[in-house]
Biopython code that builds the backbone (N, CA, C, O; Angstrom):
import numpy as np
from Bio.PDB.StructureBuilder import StructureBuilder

atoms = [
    (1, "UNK", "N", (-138.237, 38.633, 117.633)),
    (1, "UNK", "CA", (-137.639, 38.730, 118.931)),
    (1, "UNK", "C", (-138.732, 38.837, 119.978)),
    (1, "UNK", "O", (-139.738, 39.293, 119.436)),
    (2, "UNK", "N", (-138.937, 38.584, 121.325)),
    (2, "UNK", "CA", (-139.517, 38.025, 122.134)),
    (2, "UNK", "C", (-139.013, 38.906, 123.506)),
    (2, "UNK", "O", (-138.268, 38.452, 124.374)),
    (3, "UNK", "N", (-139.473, 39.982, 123.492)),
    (3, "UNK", "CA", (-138.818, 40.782, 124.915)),
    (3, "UNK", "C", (-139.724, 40.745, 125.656)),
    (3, "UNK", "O", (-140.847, 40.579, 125.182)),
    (4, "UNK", "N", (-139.539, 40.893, 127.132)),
    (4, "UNK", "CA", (-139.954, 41.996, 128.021)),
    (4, "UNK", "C", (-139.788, 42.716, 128.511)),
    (4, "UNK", "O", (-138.958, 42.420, 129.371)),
    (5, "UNK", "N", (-140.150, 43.941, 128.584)),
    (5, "UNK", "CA", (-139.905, 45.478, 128.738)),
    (5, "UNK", "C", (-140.218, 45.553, 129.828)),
    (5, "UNK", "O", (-141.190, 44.817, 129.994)),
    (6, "UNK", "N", (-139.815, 46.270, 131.126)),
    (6, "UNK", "CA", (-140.735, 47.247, 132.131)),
    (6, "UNK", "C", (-140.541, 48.654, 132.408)),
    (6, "UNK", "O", (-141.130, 49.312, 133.266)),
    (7, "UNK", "N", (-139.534, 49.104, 131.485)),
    (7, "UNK", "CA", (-139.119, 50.841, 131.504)),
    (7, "UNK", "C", (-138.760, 50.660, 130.163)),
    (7, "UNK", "O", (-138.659, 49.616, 129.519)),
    (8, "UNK", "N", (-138.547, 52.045, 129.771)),
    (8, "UNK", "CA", (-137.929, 52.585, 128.573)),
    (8, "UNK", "C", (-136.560, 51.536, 128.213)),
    (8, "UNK", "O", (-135.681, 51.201, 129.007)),
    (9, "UNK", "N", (-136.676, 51.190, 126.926)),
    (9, "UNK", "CA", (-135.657, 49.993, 126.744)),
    (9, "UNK", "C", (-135.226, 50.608, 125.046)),
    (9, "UNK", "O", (-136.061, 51.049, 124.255)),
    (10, "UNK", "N", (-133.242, 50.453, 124.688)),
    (10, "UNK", "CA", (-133.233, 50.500, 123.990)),
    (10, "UNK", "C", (-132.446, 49.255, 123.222)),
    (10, "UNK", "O", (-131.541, 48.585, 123.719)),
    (11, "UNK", "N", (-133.027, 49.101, 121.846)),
    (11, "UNK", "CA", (-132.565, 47.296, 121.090)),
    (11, "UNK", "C", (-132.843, 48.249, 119.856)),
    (11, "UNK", "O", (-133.808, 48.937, 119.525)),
    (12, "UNK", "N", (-131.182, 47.919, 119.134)),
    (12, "UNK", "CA", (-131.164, 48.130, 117.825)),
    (12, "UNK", "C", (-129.800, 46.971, 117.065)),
    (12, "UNK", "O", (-128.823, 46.462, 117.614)),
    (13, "UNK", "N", (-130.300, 46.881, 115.592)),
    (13, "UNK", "CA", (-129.619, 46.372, 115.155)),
    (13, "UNK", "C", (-128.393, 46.969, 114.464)),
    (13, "UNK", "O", (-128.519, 48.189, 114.367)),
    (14, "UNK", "N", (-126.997, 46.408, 113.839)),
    (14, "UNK", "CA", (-126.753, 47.484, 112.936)),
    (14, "UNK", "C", (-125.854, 46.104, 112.316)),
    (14, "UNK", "O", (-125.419, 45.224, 113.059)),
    (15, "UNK", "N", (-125.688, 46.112, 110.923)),
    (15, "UNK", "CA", (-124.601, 45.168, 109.904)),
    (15, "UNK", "C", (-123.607, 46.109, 109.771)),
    (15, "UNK", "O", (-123.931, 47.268, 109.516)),
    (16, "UNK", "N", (-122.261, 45.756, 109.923)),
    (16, "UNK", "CA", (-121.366, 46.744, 109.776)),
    (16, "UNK", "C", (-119.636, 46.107, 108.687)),
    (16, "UNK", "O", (-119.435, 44.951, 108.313)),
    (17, "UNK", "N", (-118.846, 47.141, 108.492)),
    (17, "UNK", "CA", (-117.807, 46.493, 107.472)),
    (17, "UNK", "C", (-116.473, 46.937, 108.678)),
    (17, "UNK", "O", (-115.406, 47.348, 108.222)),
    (18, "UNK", "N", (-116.684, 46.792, 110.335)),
    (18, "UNK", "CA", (-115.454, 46.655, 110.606)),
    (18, "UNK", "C", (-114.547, 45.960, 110.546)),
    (18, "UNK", "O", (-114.743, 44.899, 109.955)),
    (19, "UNK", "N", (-113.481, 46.155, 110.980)),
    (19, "UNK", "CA", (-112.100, 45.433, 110.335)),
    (19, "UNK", "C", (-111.857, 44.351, 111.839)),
    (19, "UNK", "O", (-111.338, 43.236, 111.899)),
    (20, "UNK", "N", (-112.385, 45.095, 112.798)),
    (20, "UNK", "CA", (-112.552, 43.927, 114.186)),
    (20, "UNK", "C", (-113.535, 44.215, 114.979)),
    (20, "UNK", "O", (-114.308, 45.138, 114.723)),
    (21, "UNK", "N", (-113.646, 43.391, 116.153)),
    (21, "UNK", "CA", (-114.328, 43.411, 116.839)),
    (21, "UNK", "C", (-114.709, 44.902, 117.360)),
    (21, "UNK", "O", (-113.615, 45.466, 117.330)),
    (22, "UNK", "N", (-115.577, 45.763, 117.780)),
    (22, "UNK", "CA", (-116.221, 46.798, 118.316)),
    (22, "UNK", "C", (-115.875, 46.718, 119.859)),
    (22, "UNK", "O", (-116.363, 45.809, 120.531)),
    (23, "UNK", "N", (-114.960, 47.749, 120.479)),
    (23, "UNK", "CA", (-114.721, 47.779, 122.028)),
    (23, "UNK", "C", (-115.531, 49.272, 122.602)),
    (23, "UNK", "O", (-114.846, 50.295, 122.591)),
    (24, "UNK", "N", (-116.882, 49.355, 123.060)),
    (24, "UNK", "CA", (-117.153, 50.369, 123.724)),
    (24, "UNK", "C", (-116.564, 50.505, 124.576)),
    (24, "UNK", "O", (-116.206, 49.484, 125.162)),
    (25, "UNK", "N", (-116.017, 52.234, 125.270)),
    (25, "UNK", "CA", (-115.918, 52.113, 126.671)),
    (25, "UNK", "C", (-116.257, 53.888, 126.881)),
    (25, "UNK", "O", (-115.922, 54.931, 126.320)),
    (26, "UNK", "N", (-117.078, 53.497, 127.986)),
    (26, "UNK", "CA", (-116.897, 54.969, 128.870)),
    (26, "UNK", "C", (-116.136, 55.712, 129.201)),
    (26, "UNK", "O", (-116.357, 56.923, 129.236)),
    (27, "UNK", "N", (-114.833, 55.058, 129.592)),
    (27, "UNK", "CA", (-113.635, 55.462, 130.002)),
    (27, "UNK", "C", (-113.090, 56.498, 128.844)),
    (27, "UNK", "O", (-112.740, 57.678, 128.881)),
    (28, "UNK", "N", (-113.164, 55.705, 128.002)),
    (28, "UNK", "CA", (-112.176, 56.775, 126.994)),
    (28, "UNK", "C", (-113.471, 57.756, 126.061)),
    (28, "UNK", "O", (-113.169, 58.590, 125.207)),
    (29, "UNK", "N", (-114.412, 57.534, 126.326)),
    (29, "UNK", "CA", (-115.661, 58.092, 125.526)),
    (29, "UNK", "C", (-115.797, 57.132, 124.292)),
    (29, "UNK", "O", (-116.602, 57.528, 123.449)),
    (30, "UNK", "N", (-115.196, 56.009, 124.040)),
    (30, "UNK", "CA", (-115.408, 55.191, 122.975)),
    (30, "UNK", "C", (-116.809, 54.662, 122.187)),
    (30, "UNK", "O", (-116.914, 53.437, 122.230)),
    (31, "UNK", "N", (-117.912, 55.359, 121.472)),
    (31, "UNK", "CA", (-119.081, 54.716, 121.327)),
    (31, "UNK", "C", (-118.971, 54.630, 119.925)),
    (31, "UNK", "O", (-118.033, 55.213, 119.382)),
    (32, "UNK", "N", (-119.925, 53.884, 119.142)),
    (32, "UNK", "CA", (-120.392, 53.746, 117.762)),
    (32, "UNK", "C", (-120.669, 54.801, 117.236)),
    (32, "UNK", "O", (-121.209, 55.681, 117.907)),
    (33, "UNK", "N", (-120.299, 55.039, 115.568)),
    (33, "UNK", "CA", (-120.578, 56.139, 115.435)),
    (33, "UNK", "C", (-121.359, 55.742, 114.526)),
    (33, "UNK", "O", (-120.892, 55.169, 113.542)),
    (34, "UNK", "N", (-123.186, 56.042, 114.709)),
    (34, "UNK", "CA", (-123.696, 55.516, 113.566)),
    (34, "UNK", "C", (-124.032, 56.130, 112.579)),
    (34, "UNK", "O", (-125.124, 55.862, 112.078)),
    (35, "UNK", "N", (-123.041, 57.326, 111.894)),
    (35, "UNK", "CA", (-123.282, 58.052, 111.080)),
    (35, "UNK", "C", (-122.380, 57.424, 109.753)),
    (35, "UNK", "O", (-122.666, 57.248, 108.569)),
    (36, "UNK", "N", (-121.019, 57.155, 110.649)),
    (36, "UNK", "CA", (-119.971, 55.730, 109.795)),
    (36, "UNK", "C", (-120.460, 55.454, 109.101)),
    (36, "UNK", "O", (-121.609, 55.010, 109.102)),
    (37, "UNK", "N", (-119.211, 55.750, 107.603)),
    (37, "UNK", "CA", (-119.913, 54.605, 106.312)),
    (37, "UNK", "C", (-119.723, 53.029, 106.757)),
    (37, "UNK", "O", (-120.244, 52.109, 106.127)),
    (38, "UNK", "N", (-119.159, 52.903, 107.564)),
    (38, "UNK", "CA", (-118.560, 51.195, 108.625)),
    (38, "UNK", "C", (-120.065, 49.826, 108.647)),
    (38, "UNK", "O", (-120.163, 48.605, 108.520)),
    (39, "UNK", "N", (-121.328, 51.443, 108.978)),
    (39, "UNK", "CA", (-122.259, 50.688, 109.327)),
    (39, "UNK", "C", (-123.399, 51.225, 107.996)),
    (39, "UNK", "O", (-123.806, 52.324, 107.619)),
    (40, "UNK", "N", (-123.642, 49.707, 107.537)),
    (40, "UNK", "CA", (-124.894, 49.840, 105.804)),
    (40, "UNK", "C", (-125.873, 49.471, 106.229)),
    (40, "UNK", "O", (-126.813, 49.718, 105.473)),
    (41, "UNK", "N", (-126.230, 48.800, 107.423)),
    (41, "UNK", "CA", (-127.277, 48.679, 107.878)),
    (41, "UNK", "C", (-127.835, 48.801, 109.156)),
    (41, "UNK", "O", (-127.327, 48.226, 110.119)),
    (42, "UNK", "N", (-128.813, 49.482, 109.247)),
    (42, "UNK", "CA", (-129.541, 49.646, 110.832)),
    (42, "UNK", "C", (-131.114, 49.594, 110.745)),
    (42, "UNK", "O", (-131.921, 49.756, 109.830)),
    (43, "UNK", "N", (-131.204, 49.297, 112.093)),
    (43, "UNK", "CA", (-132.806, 49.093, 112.428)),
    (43, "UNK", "C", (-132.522, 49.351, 114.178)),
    (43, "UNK", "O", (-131.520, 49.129, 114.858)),
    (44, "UNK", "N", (-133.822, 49.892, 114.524)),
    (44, "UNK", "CA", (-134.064, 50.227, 115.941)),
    (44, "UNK", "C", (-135.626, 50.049, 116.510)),
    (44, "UNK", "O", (-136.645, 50.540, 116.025)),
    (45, "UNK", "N", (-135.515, 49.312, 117.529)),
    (45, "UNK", "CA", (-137.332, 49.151, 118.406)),
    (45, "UNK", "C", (-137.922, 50.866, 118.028)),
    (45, "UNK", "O", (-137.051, 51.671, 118.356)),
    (46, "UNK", "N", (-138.839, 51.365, 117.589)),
    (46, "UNK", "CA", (-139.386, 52.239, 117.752)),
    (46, "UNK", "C", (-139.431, 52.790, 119.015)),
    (46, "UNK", "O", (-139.440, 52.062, 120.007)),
    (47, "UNK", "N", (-139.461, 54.012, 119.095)),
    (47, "UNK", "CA", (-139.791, 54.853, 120.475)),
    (47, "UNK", "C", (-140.868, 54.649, 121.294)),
    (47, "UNK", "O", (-140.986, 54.721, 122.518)),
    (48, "UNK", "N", (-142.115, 54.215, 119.861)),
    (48, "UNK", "CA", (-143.239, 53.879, 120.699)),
    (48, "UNK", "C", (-143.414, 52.522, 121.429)),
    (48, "UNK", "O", (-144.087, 52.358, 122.446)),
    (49, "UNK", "N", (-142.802, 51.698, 120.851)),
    (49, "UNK", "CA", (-142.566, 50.124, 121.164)),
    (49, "UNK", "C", (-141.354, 50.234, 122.528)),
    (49, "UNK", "O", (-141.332, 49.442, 123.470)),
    (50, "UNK", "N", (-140.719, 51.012, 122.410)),
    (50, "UNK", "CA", (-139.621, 50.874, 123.706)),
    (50, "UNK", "C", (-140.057, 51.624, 124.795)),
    (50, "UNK", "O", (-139.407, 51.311, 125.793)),
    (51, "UNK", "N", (-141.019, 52.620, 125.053)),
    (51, "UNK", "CA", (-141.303, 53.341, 125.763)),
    (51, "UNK", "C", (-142.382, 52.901, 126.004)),
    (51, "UNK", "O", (-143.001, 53.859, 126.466)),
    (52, "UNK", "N", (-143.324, 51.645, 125.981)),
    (52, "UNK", "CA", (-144.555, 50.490, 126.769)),
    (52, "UNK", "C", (-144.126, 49.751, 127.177)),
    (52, "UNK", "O", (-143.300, 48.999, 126.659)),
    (53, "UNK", "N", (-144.614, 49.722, 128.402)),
    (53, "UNK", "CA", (-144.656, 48.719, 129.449)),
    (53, "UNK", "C", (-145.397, 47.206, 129.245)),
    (53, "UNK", "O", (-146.602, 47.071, 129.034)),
    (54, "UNK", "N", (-144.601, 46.306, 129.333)),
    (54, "UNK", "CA", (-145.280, 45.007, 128.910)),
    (54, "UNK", "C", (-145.156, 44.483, 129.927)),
    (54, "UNK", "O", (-144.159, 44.524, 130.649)),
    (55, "UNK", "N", (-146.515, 43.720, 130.183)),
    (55, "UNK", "CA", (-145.986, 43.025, 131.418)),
    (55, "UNK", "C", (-145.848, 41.287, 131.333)),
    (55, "UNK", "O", (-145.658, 40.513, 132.272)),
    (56, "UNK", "N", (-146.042, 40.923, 129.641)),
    (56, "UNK", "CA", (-145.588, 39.674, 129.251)),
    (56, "UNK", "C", (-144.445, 39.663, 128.343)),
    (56, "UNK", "O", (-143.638, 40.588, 128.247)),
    (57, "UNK", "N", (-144.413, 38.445, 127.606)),
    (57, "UNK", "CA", (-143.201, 38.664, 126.885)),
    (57, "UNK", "C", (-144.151, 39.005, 125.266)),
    (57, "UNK", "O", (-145.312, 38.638, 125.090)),
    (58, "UNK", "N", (-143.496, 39.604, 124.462)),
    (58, "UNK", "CA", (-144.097, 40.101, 122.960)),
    (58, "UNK", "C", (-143.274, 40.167, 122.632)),
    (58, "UNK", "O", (-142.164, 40.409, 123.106)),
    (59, "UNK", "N", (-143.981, 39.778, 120.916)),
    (59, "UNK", "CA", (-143.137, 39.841, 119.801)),
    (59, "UNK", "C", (-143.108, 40.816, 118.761)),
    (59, "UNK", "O", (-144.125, 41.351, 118.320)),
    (60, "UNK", "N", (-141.765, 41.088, 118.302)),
    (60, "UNK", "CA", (-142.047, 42.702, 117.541)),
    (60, "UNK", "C", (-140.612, 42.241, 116.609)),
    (60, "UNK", "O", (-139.666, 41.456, 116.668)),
    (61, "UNK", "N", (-141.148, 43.256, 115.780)),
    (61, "UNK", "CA", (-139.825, 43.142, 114.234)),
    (61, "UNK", "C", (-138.703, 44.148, 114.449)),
    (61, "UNK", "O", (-138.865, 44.978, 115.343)),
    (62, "UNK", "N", (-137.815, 44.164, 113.879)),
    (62, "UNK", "CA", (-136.929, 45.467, 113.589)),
    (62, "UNK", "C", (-136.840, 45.242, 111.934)),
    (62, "UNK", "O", (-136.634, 44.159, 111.387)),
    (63, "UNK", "N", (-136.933, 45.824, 111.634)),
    (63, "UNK", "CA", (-136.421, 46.091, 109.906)),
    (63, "UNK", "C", (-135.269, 46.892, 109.770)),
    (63, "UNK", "O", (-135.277, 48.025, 110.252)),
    (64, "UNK", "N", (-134.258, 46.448, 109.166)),
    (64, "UNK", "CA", (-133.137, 46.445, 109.137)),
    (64, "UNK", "C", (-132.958, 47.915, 107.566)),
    (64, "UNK", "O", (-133.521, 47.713, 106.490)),
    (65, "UNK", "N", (-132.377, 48.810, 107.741)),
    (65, "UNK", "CA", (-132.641, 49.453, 106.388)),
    (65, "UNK", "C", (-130.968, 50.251, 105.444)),
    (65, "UNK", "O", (-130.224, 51.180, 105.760)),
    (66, "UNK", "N", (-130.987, 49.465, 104.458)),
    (66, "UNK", "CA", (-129.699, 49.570, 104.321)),
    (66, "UNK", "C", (-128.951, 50.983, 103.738)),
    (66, "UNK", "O", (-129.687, 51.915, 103.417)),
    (67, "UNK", "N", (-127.784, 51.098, 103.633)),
    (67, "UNK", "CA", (-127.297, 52.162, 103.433)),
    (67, "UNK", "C", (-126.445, 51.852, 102.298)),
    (67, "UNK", "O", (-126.543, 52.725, 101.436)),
    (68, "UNK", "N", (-125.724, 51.011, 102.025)),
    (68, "UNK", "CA", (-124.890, 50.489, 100.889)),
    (68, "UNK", "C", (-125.177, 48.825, 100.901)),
    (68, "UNK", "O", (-125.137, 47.908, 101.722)),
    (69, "UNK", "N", (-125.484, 49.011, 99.504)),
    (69, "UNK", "CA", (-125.857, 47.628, 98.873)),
    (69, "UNK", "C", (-124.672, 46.955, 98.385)),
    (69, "UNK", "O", (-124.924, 45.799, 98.048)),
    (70, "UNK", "N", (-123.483, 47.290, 98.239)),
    (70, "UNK", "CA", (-121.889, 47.395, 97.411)),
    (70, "UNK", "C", (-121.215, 46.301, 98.768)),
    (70, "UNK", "O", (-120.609, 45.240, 98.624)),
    (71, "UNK", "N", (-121.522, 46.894, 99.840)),
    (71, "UNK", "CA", (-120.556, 46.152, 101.009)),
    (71, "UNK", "C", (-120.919, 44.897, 101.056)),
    (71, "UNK", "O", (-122.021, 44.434, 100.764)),
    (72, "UNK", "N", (-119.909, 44.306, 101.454)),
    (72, "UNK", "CA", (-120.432, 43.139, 102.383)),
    (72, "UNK", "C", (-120.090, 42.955, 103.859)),
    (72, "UNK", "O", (-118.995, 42.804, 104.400)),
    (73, "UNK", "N", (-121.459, 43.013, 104.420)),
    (73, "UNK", "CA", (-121.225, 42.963, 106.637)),
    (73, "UNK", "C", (-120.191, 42.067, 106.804)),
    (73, "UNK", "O", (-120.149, 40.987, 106.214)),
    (74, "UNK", "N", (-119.276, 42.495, 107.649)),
    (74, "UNK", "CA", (-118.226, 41.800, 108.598)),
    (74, "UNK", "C", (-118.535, 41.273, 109.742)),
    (74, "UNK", "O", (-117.952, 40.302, 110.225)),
    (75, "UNK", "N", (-119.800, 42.086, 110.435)),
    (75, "UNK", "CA", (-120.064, 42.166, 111.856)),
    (75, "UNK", "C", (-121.042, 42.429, 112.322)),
    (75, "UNK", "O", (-121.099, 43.657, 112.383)),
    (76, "UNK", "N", (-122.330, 41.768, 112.909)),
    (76, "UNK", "CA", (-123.395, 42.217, 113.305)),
    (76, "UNK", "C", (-123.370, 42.803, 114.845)),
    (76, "UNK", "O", (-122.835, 42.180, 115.761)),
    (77, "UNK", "N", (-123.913, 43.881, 114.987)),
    (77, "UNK", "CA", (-124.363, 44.768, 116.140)),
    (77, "UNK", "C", (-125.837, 44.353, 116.724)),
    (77, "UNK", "O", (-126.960, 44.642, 116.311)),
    (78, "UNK", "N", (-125.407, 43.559, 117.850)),
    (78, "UNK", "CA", (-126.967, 43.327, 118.449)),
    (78, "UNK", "C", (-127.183, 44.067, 120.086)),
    (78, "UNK", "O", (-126.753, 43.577, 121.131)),
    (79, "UNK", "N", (-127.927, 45.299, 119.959)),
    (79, "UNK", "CA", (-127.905, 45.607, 121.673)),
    (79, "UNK", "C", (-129.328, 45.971, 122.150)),
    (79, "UNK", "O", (-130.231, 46.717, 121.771)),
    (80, "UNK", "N", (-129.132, 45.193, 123.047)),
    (80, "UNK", "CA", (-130.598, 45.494, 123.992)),
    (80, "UNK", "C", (-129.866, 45.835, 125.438)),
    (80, "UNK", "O", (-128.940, 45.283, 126.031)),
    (81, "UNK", "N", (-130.960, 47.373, 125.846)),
    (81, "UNK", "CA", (-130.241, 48.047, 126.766)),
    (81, "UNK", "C", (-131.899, 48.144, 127.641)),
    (81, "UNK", "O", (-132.902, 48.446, 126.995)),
    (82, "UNK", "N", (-131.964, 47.868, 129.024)),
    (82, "UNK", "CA", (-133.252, 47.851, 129.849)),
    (82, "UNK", "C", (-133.445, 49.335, 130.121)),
    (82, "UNK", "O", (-134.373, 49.705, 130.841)),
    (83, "UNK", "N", (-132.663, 50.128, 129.610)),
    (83, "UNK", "CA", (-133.409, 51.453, 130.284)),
    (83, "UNK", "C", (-132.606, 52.695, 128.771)),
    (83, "UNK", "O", (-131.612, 52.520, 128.067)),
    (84, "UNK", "N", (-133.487, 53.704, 128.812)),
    (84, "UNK", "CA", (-132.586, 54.972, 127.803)),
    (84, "UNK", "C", (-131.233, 55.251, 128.281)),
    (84, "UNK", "O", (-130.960, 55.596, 129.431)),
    (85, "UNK", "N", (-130.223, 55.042, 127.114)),
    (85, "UNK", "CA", (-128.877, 55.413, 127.336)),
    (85, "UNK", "C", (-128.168, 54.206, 128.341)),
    (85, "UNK", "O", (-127.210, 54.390, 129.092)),
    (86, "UNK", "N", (-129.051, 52.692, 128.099)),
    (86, "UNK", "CA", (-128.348, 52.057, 129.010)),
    (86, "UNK", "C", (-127.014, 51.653, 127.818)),
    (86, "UNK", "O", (-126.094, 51.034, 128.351)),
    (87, "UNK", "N", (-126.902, 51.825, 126.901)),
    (87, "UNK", "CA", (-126.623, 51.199, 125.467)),
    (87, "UNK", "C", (-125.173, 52.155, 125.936)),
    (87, "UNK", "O", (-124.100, 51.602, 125.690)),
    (88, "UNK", "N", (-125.117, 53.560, 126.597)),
    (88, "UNK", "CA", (-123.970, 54.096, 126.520)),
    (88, "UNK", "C", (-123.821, 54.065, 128.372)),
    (88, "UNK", "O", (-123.633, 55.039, 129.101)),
    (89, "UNK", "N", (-123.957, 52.803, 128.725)),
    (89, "UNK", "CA", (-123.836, 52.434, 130.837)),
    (89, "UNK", "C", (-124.137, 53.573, 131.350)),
    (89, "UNK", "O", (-123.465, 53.930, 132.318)),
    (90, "UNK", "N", (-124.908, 54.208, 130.999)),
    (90, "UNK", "CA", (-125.748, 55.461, 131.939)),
    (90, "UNK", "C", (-127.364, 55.086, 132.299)),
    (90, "UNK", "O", (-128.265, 55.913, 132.446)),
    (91, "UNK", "N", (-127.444, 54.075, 132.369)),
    (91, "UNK", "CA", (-129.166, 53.567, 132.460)),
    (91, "UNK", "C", (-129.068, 53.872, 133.319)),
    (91, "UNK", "O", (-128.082, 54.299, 133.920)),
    (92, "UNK", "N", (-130.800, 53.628, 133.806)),
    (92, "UNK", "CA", (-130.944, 54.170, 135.453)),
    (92, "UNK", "C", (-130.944, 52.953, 136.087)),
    (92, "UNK", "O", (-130.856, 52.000, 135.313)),
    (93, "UNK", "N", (-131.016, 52.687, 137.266)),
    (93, "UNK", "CA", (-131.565, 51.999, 138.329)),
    (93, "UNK", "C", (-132.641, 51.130, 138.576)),
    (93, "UNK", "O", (-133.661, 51.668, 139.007)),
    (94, "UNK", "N", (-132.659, 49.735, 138.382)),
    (94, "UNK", "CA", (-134.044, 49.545, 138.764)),
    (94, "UNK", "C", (-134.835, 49.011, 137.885)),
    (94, "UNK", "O", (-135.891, 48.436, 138.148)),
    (95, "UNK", "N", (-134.162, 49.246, 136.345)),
    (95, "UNK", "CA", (-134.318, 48.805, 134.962)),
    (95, "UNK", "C", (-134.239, 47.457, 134.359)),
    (95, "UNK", "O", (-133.092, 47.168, 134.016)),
    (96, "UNK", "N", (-135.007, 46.677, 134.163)),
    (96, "UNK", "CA", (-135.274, 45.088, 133.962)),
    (96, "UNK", "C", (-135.345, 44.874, 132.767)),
    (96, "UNK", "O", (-135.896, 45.853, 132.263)),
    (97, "UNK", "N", (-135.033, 43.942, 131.812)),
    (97, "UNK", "CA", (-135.389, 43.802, 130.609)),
    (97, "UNK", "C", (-135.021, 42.370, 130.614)),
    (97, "UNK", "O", (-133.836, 42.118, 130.837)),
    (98, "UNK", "N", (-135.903, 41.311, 130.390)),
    (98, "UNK", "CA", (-135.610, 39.948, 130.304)),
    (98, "UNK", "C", (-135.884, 39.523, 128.527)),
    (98, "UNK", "O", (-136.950, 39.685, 127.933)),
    (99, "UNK", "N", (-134.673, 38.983, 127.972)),
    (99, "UNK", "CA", (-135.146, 38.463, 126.975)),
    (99, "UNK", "C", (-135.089, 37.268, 126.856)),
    (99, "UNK", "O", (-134.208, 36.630, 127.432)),
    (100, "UNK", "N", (-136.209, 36.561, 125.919)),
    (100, "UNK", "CA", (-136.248, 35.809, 126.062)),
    (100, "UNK", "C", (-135.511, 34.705, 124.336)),
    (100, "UNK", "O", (-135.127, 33.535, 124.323)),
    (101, "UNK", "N", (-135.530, 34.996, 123.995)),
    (101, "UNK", "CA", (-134.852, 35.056, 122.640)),
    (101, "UNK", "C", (-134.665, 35.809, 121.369)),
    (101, "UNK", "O", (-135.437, 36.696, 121.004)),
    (102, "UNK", "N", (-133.734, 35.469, 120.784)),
    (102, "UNK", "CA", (-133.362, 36.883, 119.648)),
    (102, "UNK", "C", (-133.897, 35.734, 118.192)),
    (102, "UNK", "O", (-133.392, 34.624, 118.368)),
    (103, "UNK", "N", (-134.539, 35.778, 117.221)),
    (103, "UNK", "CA", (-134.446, 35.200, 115.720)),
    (103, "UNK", "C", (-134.174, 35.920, 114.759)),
    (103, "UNK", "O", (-134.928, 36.849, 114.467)),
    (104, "UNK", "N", (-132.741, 35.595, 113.858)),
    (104, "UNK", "CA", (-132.603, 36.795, 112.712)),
    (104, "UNK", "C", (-133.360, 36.179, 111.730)),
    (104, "UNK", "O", (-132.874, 35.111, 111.358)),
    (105, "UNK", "N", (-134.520, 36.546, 111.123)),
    (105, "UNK", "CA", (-135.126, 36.599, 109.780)),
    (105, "UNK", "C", (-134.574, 37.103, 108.402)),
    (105, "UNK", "O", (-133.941, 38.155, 108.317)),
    (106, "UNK", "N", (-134.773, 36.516, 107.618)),
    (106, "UNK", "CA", (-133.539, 37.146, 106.188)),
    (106, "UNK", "C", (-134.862, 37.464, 104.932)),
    (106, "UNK", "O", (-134.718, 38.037, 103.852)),
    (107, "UNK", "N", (-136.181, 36.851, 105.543)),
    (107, "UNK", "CA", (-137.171, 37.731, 104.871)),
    (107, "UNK", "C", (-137.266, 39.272, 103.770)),
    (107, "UNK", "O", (-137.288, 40.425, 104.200)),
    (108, "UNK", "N", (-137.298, 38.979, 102.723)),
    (108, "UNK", "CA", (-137.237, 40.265, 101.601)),
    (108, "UNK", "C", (-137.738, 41.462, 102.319)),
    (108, "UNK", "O", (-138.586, 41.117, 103.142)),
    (109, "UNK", "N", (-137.514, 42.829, 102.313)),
    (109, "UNK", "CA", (-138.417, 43.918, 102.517)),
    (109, "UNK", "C", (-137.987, 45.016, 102.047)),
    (109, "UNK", "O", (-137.056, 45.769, 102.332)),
    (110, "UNK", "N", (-139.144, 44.996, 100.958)),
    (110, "UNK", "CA", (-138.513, 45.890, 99.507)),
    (110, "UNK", "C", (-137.993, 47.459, 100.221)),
    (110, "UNK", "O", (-137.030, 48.105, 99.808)),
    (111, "UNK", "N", (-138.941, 47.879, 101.441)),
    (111, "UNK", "CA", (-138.871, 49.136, 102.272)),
    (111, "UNK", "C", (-137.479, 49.304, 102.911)),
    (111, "UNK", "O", (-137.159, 50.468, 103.155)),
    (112, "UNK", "N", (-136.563, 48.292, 103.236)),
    (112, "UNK", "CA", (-135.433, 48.065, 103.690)),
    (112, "UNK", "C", (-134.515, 48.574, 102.817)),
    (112, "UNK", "O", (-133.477, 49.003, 103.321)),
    (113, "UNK", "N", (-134.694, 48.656, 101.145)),
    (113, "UNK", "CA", (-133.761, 49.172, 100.087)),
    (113, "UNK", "C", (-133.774, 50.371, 99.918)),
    (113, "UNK", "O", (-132.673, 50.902, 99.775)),
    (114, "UNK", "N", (-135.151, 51.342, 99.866)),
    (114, "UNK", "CA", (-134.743, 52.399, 99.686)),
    (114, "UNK", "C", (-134.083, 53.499, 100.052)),
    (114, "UNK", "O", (-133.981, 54.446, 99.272)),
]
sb = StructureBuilder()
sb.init_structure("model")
sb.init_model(0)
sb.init_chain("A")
sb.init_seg("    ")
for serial, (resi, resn, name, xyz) in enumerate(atoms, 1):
    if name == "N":
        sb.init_residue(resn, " ", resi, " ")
    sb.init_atom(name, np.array(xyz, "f"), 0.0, 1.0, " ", f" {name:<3s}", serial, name[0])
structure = sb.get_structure()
């Protein structure tokens, strides 16, 4: 993936076994719960990687790390949010994040199983 950052930015992945589509809302307090057996797989930009300032575009991995090997994903979770907590519409102001493209890789990574 190919971002550019200029504040604190959050991008995580997650494979999940819902039964439909995922509706966040503020309104009702509706968010992901990523503790859910729903979701077997996640990956997230590091803290240290989301919290630098880039002032080009870079490329960086997420590794995806699973939780149940038994399921099979229904639904992929892709969010990139330009600022902390933009992921739950509380970002701040002022917060930019241009991407420039997303590539899913299906690359082995034995670290992803355990």
């Amino acid at each position: 993936m190919i971002i550019r950052m200029l504040k604190i930015s959050v991008i995580y992945i997650a494979l999940t076994t819902w039964d439909e589509q995922f509706v966040a809302s503020t309104a009702t307090g509706t968010f992901v719960d990523f503790n859910s057996e729903e979701i077997i797989a996640y990956g997230s930009l590091s803290a240290e990687e989301a919290s630098r300032v880039m002032n080009s575009y870079d490329a960086f991995e997420i590794d995806l790390v699973y939780r149940n090997l038994e399921k099979i994903p229904t639904h992929i979770l892709v969010v990139a949010s330009a600022s902390k907590y933009g992921d739950y519409f509380t970002g701040g102001n002022g917060s930019t994040l241009y991407i420039d493209e997303f590539e899913l890789d299906f690359d082995y990574n034995a670290a992803s199983f355990e």
